[in-house]
PDB file of N, H, CA, C and O in Angstrom:
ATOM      1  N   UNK A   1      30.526  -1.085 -12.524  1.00  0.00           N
ATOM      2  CA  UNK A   1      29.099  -1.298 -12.469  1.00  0.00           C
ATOM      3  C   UNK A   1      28.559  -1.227 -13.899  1.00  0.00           C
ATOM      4  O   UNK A   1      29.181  -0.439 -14.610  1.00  0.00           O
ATOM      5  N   UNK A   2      27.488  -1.906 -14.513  1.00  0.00           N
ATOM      6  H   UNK A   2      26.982  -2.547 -13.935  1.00  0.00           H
ATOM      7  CA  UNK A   2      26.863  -1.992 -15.755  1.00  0.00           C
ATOM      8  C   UNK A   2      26.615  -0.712 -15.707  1.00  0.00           C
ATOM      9  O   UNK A   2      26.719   0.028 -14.729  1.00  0.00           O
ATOM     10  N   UNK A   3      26.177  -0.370 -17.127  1.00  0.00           N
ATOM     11  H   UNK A   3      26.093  -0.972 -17.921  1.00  0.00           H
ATOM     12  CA  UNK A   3      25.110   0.524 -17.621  1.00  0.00           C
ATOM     13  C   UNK A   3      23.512   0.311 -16.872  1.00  0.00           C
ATOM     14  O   UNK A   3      22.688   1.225 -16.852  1.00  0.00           O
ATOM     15  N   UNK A   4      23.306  -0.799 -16.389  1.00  0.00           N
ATOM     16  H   UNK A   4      23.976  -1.542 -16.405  1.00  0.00           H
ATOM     17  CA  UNK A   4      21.922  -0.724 -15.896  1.00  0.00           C
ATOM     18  C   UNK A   4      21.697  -0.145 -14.440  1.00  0.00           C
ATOM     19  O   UNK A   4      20.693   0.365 -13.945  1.00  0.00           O
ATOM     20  N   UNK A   5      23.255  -0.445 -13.787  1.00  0.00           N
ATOM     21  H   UNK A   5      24.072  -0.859 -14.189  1.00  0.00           H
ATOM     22  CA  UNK A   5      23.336  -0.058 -12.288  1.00  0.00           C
ATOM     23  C   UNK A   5      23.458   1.427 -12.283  1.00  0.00           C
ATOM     24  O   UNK A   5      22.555   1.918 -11.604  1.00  0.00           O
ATOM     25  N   UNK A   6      24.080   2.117 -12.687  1.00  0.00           N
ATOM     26  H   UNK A   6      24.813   1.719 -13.238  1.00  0.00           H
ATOM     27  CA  UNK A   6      24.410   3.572 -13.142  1.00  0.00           C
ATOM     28  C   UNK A   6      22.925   3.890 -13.109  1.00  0.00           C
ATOM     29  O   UNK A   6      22.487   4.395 -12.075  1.00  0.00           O
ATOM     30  N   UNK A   7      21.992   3.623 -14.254  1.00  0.00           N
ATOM     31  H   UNK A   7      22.348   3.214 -15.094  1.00  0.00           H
ATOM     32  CA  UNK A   7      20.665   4.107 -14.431  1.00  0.00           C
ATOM     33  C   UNK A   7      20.072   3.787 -13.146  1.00  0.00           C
ATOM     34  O   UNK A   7      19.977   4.634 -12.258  1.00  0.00           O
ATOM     35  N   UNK A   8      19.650   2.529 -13.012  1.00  0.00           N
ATOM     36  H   UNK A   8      19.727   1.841 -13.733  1.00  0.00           H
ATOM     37  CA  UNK A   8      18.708   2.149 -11.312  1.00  0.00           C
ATOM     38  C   UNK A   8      19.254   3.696 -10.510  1.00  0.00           C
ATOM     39  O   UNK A   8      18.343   4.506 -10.344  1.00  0.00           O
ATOM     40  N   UNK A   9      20.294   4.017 -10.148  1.00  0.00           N
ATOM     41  H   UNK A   9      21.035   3.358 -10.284  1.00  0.00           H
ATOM     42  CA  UNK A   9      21.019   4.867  -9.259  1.00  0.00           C
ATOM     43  C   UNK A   9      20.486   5.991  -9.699  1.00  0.00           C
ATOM     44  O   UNK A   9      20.277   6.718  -8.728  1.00  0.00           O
ATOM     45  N   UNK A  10      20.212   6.414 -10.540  1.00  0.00           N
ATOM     46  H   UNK A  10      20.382   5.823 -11.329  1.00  0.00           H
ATOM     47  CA  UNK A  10      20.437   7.740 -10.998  1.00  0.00           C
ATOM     48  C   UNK A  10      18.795   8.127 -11.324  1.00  0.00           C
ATOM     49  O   UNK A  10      18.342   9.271 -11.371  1.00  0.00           O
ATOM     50  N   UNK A  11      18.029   6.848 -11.536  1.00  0.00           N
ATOM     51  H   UNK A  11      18.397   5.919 -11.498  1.00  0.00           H
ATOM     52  CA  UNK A  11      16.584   7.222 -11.088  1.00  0.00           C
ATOM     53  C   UNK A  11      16.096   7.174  -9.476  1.00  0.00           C
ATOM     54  O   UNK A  11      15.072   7.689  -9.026  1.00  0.00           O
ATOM     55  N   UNK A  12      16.931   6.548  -8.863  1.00  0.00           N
ATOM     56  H   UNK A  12      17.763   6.130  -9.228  1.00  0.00           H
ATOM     57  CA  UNK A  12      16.623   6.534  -7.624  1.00  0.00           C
ATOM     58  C   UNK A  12      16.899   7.666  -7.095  1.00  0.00           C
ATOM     59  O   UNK A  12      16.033   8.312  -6.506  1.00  0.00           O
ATOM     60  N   UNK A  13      18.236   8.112  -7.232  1.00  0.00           N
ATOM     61  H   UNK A  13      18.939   7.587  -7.711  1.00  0.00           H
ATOM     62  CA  UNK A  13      18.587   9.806  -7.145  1.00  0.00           C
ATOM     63  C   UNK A  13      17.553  11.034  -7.024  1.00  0.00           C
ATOM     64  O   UNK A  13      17.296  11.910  -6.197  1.00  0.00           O
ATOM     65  N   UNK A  14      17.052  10.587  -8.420  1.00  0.00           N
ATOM     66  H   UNK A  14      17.261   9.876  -9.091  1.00  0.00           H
ATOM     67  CA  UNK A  14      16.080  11.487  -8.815  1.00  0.00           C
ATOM     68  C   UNK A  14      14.645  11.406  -8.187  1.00  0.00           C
ATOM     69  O   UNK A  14      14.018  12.429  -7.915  1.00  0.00           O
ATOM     70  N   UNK A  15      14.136  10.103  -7.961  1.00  0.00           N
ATOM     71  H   UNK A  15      14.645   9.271  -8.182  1.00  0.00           H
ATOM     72  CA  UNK A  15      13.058  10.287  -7.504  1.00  0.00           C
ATOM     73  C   UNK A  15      13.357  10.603  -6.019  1.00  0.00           C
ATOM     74  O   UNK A  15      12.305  10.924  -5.467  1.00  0.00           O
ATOM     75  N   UNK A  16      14.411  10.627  -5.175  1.00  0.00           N
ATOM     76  H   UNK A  16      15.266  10.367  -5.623  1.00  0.00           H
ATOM     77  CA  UNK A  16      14.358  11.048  -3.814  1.00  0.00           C
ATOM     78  C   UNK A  16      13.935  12.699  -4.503  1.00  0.00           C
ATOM     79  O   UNK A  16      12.733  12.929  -4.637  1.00  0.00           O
ATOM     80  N   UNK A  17      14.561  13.377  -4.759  1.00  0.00           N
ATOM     81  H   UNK A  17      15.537  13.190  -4.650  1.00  0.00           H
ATOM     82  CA  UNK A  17      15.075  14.477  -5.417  1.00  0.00           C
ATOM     83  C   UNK A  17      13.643  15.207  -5.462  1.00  0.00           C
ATOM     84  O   UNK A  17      13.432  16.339  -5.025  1.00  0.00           O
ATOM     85  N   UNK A  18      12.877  14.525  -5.950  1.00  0.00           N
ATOM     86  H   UNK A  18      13.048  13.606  -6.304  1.00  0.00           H
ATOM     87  CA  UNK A  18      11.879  14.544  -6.375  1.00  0.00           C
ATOM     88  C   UNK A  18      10.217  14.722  -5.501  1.00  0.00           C
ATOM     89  O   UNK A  18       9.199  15.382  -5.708  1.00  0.00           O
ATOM     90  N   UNK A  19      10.684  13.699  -4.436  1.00  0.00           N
ATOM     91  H   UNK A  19      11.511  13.162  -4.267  1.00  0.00           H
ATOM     92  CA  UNK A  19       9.831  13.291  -3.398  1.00  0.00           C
ATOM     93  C   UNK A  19      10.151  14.220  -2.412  1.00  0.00           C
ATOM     94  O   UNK A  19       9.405  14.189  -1.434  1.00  0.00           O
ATOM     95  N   UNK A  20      10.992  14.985  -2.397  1.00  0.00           N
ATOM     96  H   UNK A  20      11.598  15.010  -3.192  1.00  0.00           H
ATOM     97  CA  UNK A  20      11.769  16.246  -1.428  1.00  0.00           C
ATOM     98  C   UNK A  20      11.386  17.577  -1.862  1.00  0.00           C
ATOM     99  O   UNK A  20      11.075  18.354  -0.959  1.00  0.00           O
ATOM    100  N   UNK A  21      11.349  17.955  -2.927  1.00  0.00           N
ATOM    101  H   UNK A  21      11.603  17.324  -3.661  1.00  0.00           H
ATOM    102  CA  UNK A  21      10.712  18.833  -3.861  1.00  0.00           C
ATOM    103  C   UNK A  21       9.193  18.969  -3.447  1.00  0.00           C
ATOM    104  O   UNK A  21       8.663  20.023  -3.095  1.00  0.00           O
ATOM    105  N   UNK A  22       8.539  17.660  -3.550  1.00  0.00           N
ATOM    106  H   UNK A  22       8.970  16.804  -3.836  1.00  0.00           H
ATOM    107  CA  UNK A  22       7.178  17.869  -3.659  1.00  0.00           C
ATOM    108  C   UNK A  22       6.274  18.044  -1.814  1.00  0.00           C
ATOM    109  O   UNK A  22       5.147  18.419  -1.491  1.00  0.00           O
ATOM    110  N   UNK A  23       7.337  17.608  -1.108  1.00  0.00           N
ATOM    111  H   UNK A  23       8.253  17.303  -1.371  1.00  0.00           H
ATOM    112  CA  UNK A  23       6.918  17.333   0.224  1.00  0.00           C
ATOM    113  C   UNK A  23       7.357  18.990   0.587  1.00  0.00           C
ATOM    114  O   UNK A  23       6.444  19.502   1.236  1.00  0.00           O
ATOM    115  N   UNK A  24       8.354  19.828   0.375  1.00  0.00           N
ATOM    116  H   UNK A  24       9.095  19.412  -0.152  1.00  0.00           H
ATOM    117  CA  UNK A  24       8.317  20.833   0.630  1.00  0.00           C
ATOM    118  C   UNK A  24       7.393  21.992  -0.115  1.00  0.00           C
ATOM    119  O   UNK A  24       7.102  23.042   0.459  1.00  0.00           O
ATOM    120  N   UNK A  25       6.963  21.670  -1.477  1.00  0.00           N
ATOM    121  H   UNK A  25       7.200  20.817  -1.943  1.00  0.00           H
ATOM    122  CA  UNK A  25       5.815  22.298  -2.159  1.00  0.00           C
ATOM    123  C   UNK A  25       4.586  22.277  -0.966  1.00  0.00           C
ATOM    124  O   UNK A  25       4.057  23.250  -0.429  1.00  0.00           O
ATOM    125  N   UNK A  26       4.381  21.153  -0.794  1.00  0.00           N
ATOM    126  H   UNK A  26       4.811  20.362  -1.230  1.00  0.00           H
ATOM    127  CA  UNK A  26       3.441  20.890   0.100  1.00  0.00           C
ATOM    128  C   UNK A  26       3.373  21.544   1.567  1.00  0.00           C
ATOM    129  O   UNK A  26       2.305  22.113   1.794  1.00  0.00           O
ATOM    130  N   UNK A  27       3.954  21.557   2.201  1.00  0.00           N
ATOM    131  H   UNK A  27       4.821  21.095   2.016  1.00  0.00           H
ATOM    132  CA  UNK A  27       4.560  21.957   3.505  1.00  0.00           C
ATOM    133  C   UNK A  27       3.947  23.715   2.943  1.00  0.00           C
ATOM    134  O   UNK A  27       2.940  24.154   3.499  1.00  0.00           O
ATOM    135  N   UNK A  28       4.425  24.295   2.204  1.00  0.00           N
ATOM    136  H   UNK A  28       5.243  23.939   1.753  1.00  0.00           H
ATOM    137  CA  UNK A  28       4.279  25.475   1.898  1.00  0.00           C
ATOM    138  C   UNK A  28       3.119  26.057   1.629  1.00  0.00           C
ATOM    139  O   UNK A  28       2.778  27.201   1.930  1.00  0.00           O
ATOM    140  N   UNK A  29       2.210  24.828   0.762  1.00  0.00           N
ATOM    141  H   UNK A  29       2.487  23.899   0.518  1.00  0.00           H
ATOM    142  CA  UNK A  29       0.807  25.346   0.435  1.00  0.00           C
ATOM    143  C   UNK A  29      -0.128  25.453   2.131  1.00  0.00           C
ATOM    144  O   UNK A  29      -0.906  26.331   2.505  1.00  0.00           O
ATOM    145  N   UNK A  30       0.305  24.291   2.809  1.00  0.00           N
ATOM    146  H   UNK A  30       0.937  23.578   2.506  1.00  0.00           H
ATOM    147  CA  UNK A  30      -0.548  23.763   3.863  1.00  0.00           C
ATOM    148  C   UNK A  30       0.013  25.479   4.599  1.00  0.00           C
ATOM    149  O   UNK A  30      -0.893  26.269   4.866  1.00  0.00           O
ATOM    150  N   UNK A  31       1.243  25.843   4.823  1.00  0.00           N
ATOM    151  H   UNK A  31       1.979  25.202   4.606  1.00  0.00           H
ATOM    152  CA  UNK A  31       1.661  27.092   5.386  1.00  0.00           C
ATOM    153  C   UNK A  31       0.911  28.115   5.001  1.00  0.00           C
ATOM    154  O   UNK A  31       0.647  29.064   5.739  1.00  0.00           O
ATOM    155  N   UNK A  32       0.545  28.003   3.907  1.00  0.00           N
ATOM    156  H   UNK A  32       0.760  27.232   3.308  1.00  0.00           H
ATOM    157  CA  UNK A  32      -0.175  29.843   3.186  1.00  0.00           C
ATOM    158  C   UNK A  32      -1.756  29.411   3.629  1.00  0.00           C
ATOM    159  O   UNK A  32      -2.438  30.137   4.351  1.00  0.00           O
ATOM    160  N   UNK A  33      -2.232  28.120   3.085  1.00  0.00           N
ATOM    161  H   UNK A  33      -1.678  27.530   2.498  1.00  0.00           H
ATOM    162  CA  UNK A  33      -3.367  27.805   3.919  1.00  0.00           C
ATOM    163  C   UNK A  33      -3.595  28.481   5.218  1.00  0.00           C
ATOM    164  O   UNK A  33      -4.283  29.498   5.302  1.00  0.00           O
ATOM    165  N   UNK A  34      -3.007  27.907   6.248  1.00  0.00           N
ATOM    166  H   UNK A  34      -2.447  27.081   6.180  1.00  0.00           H
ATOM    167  CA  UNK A  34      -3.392  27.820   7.022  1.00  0.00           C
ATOM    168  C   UNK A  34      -2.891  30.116   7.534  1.00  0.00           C
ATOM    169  O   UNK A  34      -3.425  30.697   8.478  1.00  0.00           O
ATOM    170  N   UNK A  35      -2.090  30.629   6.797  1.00  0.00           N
ATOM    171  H   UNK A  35      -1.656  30.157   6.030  1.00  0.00           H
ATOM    172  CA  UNK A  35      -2.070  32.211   7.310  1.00  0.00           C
ATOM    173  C   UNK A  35      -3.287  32.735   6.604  1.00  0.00           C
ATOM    174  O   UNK A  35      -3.834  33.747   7.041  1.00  0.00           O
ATOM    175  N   UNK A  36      -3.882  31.936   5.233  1.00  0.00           N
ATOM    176  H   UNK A  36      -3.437  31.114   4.878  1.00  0.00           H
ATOM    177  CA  UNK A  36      -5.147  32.525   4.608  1.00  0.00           C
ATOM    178  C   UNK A  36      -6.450  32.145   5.715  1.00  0.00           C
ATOM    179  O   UNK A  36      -7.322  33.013   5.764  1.00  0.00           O
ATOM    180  N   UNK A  37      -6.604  31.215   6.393  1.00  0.00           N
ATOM    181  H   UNK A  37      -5.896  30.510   6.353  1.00  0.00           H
ATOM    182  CA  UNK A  37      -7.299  30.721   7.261  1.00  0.00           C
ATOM    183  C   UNK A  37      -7.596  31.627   8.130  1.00  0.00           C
ATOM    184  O   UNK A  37      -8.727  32.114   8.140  1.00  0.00           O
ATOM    185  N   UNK A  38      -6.673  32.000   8.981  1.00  0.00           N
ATOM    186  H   UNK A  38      -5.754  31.605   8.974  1.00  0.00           H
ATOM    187  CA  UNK A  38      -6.224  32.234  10.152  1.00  0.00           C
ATOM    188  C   UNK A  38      -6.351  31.515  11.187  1.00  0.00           C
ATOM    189  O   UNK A  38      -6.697  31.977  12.274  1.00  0.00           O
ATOM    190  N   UNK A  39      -6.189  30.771  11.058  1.00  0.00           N
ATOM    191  H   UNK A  39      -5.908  30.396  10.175  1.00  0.00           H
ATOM    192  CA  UNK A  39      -5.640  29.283  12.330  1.00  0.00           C
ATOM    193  C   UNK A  39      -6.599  28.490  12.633  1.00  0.00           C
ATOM    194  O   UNK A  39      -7.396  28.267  11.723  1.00  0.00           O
ATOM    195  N   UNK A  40      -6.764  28.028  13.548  1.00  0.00           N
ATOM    196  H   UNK A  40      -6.116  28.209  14.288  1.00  0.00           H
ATOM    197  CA  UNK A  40      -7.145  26.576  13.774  1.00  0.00           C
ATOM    198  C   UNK A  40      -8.981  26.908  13.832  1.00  0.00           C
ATOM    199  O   UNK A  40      -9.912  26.258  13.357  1.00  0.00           O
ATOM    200  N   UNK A  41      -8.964  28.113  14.577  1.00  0.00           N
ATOM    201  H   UNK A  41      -8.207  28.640  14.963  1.00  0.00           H
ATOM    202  CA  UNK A  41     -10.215  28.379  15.520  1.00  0.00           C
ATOM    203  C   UNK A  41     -10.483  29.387  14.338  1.00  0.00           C
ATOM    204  O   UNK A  41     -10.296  30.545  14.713  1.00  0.00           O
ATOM    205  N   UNK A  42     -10.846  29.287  13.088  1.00  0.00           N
ATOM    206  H   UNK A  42     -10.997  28.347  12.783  1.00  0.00           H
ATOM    207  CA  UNK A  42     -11.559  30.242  12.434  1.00  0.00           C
ATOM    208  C   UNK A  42     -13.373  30.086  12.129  1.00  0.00           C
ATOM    209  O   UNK A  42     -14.253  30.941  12.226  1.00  0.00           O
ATOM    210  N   UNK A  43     -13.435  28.941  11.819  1.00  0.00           N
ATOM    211  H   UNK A  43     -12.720  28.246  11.740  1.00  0.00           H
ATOM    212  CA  UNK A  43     -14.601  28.328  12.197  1.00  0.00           C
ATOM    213  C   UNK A  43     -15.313  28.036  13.462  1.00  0.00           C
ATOM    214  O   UNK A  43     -14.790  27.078  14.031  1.00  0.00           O
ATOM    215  N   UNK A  44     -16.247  28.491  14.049  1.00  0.00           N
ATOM    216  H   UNK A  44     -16.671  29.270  13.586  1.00  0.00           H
ATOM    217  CA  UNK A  44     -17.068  28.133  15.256  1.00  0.00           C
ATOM    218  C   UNK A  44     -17.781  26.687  14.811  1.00  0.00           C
ATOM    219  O   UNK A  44     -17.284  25.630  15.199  1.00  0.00           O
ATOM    220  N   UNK A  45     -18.752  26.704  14.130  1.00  0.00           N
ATOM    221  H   UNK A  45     -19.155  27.563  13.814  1.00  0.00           H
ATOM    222  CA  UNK A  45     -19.083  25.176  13.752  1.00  0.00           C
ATOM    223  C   UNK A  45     -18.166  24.753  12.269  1.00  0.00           C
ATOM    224  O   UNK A  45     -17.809  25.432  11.306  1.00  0.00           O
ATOM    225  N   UNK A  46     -17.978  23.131  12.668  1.00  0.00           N
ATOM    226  H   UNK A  46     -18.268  22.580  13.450  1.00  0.00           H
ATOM    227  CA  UNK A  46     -17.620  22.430  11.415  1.00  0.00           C
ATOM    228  C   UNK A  46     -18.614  22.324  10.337  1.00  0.00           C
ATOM    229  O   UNK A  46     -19.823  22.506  10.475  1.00  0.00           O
ATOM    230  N   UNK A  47     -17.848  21.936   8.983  1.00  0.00           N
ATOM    231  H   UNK A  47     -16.865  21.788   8.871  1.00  0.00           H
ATOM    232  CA  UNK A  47     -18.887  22.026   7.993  1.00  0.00           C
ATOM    233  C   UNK A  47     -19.543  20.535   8.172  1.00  0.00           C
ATOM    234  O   UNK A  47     -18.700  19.653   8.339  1.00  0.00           O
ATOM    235  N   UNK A  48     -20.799  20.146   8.165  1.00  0.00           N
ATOM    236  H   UNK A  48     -21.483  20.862   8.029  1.00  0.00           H
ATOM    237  CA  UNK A  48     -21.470  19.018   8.306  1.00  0.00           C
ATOM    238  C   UNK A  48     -22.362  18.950   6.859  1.00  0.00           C
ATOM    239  O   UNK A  48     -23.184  19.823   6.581  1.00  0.00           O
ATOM    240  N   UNK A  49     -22.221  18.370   6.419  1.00  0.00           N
ATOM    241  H   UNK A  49     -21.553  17.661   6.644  1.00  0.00           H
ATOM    242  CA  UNK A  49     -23.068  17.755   5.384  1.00  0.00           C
ATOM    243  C   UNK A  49     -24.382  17.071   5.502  1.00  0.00           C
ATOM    244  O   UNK A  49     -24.495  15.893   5.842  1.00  0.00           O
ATOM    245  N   UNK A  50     -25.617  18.056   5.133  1.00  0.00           N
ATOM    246  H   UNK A  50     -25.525  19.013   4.858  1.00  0.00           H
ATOM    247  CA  UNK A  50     -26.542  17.040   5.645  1.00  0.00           C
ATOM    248  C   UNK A  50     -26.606  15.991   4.740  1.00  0.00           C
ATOM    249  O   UNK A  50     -26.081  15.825   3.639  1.00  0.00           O
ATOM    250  N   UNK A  51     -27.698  14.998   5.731  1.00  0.00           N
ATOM    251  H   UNK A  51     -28.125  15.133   6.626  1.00  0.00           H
ATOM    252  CA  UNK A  51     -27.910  13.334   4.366  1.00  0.00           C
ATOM    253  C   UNK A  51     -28.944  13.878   3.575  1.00  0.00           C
ATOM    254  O   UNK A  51     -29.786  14.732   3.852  1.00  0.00           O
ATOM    255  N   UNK A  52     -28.745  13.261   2.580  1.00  0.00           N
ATOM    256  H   UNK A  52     -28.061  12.567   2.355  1.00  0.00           H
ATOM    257  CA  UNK A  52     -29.822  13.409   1.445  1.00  0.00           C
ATOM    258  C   UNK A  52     -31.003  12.683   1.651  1.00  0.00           C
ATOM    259  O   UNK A  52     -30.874  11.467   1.790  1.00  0.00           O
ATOM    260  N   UNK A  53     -32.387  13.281   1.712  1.00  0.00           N
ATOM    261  H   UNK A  53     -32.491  14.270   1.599  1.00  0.00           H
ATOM    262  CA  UNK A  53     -33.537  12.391   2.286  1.00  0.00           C
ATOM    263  C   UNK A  53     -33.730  11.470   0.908  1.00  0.00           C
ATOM    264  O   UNK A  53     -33.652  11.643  -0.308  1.00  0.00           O
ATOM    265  N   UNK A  54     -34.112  10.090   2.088  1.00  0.00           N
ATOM    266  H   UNK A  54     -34.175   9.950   3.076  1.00  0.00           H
ATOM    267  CA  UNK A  54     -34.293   8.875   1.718  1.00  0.00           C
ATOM    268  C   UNK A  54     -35.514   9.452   0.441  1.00  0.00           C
ATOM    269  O   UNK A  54     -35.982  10.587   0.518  1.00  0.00           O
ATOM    270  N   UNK A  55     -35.927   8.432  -0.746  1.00  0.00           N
ATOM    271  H   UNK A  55     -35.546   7.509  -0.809  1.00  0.00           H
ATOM    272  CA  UNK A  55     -37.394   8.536  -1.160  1.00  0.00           C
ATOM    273  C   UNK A  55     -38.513   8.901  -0.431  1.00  0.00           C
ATOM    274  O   UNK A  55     -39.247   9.876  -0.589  1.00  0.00           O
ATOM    275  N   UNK A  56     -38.580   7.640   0.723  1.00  0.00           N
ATOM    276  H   UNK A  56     -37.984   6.847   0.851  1.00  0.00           H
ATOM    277  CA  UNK A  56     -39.924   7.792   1.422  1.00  0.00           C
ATOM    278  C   UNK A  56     -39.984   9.379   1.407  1.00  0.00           C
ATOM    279  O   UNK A  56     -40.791  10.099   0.820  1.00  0.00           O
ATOM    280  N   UNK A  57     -38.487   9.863   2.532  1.00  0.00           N
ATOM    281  H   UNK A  57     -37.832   9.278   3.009  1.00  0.00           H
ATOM    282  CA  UNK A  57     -38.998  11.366   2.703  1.00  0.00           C
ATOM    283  C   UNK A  57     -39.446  12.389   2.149  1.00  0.00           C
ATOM    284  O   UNK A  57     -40.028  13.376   2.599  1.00  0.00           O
ATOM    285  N   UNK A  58     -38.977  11.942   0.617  1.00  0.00           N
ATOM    286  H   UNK A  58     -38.503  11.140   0.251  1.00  0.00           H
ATOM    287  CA  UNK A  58     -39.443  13.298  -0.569  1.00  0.00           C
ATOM    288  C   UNK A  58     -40.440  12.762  -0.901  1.00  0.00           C
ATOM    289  O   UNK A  58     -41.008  13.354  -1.819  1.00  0.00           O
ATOM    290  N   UNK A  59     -41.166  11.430  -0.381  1.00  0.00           N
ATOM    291  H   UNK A  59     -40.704  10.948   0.364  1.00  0.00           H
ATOM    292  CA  UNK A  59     -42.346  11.567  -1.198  1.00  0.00           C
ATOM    293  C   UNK A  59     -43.445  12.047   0.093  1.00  0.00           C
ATOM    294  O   UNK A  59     -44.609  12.423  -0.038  1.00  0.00           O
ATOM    295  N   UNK A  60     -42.925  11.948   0.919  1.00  0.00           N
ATOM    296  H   UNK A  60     -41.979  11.642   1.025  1.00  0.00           H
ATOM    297  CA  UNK A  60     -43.698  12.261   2.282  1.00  0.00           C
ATOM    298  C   UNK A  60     -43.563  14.393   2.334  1.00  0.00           C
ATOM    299  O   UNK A  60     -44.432  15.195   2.675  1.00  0.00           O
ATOM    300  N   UNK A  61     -42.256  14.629   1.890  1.00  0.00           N
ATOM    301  H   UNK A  61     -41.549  13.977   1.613  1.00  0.00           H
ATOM    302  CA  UNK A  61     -42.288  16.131   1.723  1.00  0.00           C
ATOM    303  C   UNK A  61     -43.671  16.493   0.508  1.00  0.00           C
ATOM    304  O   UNK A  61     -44.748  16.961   0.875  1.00  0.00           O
ATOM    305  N   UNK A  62     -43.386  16.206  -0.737  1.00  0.00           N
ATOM    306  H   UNK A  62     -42.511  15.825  -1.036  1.00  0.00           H
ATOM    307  CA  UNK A  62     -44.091  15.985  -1.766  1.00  0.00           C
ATOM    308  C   UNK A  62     -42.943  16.410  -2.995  1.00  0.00           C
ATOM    309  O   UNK A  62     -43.173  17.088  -3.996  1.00  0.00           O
ATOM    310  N   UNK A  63     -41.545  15.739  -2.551  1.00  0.00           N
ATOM    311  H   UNK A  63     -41.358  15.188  -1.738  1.00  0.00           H
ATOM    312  CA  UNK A  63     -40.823  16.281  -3.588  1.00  0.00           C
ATOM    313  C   UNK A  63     -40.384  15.138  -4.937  1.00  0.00           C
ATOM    314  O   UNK A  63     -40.274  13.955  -4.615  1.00  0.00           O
ATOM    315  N   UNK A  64     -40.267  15.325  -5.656  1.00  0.00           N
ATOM    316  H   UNK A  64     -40.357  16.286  -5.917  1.00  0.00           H
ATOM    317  CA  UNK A  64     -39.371  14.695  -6.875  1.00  0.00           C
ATOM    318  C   UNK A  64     -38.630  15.185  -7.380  1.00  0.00           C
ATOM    319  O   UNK A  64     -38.477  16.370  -7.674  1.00  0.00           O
ATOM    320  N   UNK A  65     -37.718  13.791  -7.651  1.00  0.00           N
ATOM    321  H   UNK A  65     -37.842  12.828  -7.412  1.00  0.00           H
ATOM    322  CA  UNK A  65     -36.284  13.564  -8.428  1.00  0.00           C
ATOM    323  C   UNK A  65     -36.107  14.288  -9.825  1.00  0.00           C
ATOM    324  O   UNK A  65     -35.060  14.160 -10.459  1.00  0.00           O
TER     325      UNK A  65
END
């Protein structure tokens, strides 16, 4: 095999290597997450974001930008 096939291989190697590494990093954070949490049901309501009032409304509140 060339010198170029050797390399292709041996980055491919690595990036599995790599992509295995980071998927179990992950797996681990989401794990401590979720024991810092304490599970699913720690929250009673979800966080909701209110909308930001339109103009009209802040000018109808009497607010400005």
């Amino acid at each position: 095999m060339a010198w170029w096939g050797w390399l292709l291989a041996a980055w491919t190697v690595i990036a599995c290597a790599v992509a295995l590494w980071l998927a179990l990093a992950i797996r681990l954070a989401e794990d401590r997450e979720w024991l810092r949490r304490g599970g699913v049901d720690r929250r009673k309501h979800p966080r909701v974001q209110e909308p930001e009032p339109s103009m009209r409304g802040r000018r109808a509140a009497g607010l400005r930008r």
